[in-house]
C-alpha atoms as one frame of an Amber mdcrd trajectory, in Angstrom:
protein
   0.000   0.000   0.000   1.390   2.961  -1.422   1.624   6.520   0.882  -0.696
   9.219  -0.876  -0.458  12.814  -0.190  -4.045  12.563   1.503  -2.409   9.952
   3.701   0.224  12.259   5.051  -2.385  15.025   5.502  -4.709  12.883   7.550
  -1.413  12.173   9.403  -0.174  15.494  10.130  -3.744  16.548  10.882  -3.869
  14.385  13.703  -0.474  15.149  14.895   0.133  11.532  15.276   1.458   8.295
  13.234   0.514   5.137  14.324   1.473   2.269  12.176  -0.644  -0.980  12.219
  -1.885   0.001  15.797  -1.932   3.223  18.137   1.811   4.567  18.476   3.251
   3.717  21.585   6.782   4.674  21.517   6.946   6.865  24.516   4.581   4.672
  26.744   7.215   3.309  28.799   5.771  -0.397  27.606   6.721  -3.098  25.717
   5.121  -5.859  24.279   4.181  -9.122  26.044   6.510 -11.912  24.929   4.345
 -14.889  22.685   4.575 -18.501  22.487   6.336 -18.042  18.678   8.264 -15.031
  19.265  11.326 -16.527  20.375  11.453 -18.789  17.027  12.820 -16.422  14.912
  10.943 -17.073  12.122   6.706 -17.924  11.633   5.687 -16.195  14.598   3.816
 -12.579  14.802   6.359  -9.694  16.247   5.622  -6.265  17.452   8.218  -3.637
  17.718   7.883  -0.085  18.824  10.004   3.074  17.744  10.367   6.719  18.018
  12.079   9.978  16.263  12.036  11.359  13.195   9.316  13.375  11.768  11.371
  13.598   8.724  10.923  10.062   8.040   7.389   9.014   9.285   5.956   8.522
   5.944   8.758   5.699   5.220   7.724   4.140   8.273   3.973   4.488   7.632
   4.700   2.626   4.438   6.951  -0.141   5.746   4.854  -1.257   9.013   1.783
  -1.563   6.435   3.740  -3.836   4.383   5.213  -6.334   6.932   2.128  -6.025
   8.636   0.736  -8.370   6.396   3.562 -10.346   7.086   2.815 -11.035  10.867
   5.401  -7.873  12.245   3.098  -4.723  13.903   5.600  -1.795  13.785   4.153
   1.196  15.948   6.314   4.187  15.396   5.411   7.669  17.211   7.007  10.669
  15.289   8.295  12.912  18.093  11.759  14.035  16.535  14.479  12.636  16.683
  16.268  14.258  19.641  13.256  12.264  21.686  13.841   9.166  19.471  17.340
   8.691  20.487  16.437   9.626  24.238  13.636   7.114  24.477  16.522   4.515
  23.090  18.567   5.183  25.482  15.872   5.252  28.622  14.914   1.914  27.433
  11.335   2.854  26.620  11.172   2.122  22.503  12.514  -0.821  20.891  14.464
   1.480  17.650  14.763   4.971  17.259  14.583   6.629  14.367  16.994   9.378
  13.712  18.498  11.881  10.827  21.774  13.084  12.228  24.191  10.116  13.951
  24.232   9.554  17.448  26.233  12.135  19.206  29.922  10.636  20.843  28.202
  11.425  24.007  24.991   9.619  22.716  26.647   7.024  22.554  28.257   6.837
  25.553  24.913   6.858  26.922  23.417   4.445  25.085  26.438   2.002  26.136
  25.067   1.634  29.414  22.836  -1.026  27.691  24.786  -2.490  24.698  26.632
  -1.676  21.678  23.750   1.115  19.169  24.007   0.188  15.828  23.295   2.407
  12.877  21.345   1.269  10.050  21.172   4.001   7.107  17.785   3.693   5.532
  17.079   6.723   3.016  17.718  10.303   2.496  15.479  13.108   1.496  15.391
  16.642   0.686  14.857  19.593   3.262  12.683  22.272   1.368  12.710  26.159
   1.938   8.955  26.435   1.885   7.081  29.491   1.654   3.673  31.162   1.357
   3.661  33.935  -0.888   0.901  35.256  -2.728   1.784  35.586  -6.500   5.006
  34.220  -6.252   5.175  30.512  -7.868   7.451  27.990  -6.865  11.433  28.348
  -8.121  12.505  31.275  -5.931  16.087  31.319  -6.036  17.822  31.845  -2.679
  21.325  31.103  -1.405  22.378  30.029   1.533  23.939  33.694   3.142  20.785
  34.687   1.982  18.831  31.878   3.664  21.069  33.160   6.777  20.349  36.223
   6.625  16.349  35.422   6.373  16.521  33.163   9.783  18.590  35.502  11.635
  15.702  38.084  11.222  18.116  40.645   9.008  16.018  39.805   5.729  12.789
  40.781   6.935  10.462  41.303   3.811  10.954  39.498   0.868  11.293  42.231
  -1.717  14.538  42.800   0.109  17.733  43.468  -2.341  19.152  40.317  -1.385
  15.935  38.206  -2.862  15.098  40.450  -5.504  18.918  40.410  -6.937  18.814
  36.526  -7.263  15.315  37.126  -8.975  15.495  39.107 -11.623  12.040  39.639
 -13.582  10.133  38.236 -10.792   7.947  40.795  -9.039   8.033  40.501  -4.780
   5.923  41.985  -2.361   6.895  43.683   0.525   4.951  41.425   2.704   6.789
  40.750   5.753   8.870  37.682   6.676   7.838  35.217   8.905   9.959  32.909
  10.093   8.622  29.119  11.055  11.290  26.655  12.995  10.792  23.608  14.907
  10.312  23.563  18.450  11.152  19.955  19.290  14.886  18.344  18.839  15.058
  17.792  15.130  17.243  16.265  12.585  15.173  18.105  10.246  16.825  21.376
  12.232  20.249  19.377  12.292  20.489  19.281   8.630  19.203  22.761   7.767
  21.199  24.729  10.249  23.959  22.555   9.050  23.863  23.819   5.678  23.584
  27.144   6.980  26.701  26.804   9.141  28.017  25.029   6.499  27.902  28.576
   3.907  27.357  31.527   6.980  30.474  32.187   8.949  27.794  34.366  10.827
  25.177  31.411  11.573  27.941  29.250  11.974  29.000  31.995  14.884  26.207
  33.072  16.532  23.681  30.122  15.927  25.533  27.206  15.117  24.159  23.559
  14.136  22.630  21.114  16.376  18.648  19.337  16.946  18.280  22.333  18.876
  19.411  25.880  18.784  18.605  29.305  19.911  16.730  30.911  17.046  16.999
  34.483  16.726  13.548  34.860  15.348  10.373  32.983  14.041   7.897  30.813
  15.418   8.543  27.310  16.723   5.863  24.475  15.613   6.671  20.879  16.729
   7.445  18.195  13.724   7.474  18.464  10.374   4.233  18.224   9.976   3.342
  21.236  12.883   5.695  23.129  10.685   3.975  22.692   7.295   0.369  23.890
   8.759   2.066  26.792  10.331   3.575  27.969   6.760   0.181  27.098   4.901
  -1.670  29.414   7.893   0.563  32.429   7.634   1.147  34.630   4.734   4.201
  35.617   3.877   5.529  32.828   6.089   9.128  30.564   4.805  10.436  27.235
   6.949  11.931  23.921   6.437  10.703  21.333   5.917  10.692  17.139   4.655
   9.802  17.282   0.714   7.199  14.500   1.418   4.961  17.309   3.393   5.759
  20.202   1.213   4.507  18.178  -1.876   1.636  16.950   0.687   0.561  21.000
   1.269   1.142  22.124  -2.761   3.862  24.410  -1.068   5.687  26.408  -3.607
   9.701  25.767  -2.966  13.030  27.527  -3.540  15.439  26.483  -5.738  18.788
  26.874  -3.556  22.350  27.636  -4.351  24.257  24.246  -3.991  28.168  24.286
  -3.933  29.156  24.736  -7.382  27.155  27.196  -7.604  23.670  25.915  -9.044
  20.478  26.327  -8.197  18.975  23.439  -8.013  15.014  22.615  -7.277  14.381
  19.672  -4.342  13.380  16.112  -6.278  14.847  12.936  -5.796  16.855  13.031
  -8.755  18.777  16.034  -6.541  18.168  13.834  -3.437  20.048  11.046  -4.863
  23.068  13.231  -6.426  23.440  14.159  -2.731  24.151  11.111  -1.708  26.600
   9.838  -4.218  30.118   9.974  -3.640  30.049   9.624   0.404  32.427   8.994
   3.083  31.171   6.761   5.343  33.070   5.701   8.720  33.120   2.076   9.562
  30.019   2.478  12.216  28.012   3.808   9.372  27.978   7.431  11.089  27.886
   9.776   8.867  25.858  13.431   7.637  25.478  14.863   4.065  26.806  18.363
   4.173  26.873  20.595   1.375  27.487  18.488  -0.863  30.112  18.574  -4.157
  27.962  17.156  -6.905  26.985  19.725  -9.414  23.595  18.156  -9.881  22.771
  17.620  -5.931  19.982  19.543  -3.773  22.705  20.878  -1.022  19.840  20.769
   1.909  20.053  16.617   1.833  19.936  14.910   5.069  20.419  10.745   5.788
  18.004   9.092   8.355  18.668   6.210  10.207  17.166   3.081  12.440  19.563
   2.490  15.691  19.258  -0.551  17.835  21.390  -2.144  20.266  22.987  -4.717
  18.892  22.043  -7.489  21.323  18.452  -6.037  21.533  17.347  -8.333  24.622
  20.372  -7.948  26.339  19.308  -4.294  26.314  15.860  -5.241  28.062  14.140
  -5.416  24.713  11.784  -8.360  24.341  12.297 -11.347  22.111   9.138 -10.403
  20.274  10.195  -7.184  19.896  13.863  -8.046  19.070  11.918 -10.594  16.241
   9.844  -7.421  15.023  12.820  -4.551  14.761  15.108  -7.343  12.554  12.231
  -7.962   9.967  11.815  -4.083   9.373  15.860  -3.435   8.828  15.665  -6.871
   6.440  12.575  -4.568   4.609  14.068  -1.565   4.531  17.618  -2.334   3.270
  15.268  -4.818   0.636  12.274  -4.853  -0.747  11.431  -1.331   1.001  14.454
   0.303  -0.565  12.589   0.002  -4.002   9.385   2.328  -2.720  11.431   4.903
  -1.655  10.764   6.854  -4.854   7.056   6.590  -4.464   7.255   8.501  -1.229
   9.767  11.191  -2.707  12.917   9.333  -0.942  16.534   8.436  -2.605  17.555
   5.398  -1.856  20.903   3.768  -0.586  23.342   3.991  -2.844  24.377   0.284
  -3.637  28.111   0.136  -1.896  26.029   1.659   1.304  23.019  -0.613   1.245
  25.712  -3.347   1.230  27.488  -2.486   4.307  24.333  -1.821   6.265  22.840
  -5.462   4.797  26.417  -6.870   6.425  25.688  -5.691   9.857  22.033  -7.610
  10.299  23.604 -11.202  10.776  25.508  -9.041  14.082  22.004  -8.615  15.658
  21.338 -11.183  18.606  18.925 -11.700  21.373  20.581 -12.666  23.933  23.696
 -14.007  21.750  21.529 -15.223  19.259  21.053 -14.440  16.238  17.526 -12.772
  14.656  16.296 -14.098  11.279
């Protein structure tokens, strides 16, 4: 079952995903242990996980798939700052997550067992906006982009939009600014383009799931962001590609690093992603890319488990349930990607994150 735009809508009206049953990532709860889960194979497995907003609509997809398939995935989009946290407190079975674990994440998450990082897609961040008379294709580079969050640009017939735009007529409608109030990767990978091209962000806002913004309005997830910029006027934010196609936003075409503009799709997705250095843990975070033909505001998203999920105090049943999704996604699930506006892995990286699934245990041993 495919995701439709109406899907995402009813999704982000609600404020809440819940795949195959009610989301319960941040109940605290896991799920009773059956007679078959500890088989490995035949039985029926639930699994619960939290985090990204960015990549609920992969997740929607997936857990309808394997559903059929006897595994109930219940993922709750809170971000992915709470994703990782609810990992670590023991109170979700996977998070999901766009930037890496942090050193000192992982540190944390040690406490339990070894977090391992399974890459799963990447996607484009949009500059959205809601302009009256102004169709999408607005050119805007990233000092400019800056410049707009740090409240200096403050209408957008301001010389530093118009002079990208030449020919295209701009109201003097003010500026508002819509950011995410929750910990983000979303906000990781946008400020990180914009530290990435702005000595002056880099300076005085930096790049992180969280950060001081000096202006705007905060709205939690990507979808909270998306009806905030369809409500206001004149408003611009960030946010997934799946939700700005989802709200018919009109989107910028942004200044990549050699010196394009380039329009967010998956082909520009996917030219992101080629060419990547990737550590042995699989830890790694598109940032301003090289290729000439990439969208520069790409980010990754991941799945993280602990290796020896039970060990961790995950159930068997659970442990069962996580395994089957990562076999999906780095399989069959990597070809729907492109339905939901997604890149997929490119081959050499689906490889090494296929290689670390035999490595998963329950209680030394092995899932699948």
């Amino acid at each position: 079952m495919a995701i439709t735009r109406n899907t995402i809508g009813v999704l982000a009206a609600s404020g809440i995903l819940a795949l195959g049953v009610a989301a319960c990532g941040s109940s605290g709860k896991k799920p009773a242990t059956n007679a078959s889960s500890t088989t490995g194979s035949g039985g029926s497995y639930t699994a619960n996980g939290a985090g990204s907003t960015f990549a609920a609509p992969i997740y929607q997809q997936f857990g309808n798939a394997l559903k059929s398939q006897g595994t109930t995935i219940d993922y709750n989009p809170v971000g992915s700052g709470d994703g990782v946290a609810e990992l670590i407190a023991g109170t979700t079975d996977f998070a999901g997550t766009d930037p890496p674990l942090k050193d000192s994440e992982v540190k944390q998450a040690e406490r339990k067992g070894t977090p391992v990082h399974f890459p799963i897609a990447f996607g484009a961040i949009t500059v959205s906006y809601n302009l009256s008379g102004v169709g999408t294709g607005l050119k805007l580079d990233g000092p400019t982009l800056a410049k707009i969050f740090l409240g200096k640009v403050k209408t957008w017939n301001d010389p530093a939009i118009t002079g990208s735009n030449p020919g295209v007529k701009l109201p003097s409608t003010p500026i508002t600014v819509v950011h995410r109030s929750d910990s983000s990767g979303t906000t990781k990978g946008f400020t990180g383009f914009l530290a990435a091209v702005d000595p002056a962000w880099k300076s005085q806002v930096g790049s992180d799931k969280t950060v001081k913004w000096p202006t705007g309005t905060g709205a939690k997830g990507n979808d909270g962001v998306a009806a905030a910029i369809k409500q206001t006027p004149g408003a611009v934010g960030y946010v997934e590609q799946a939700y700005a196609l989802q709200s018919g936003f009109t989107t910028a075409d942004v200044k990549n690093a050699a010196g394009r503009y380039v329009a967010p799709s998956l082909q520009a997705a996917t030219a992101a992603a080629e060419g990547l250095s990737v550590p042995p843990d699989l830890r790694f975070a598109i940032s301003n890319p090289a290729n000439p033909q990439a969208y520069p505001i790409t980010s990754q998203t991941f799945i993280v488990v602990y290796r020896d999920m039970c060990r961790a105090g995950i159930t068997p049943s659970a442990a069962h349930g996580v395994h089957n999704l990562l076999a999906y996604a780095l399989g069959a699930g990597q070809d729907v990607l492109s339905q939901l506006k997604y890149a997929r892995l490119p081959s050499s990286l689906d490889a090494k994150a296929k290689a670390q699934l035999p490595t998963l245990t329950c209680n030394g041993a092995k899932l699948g």
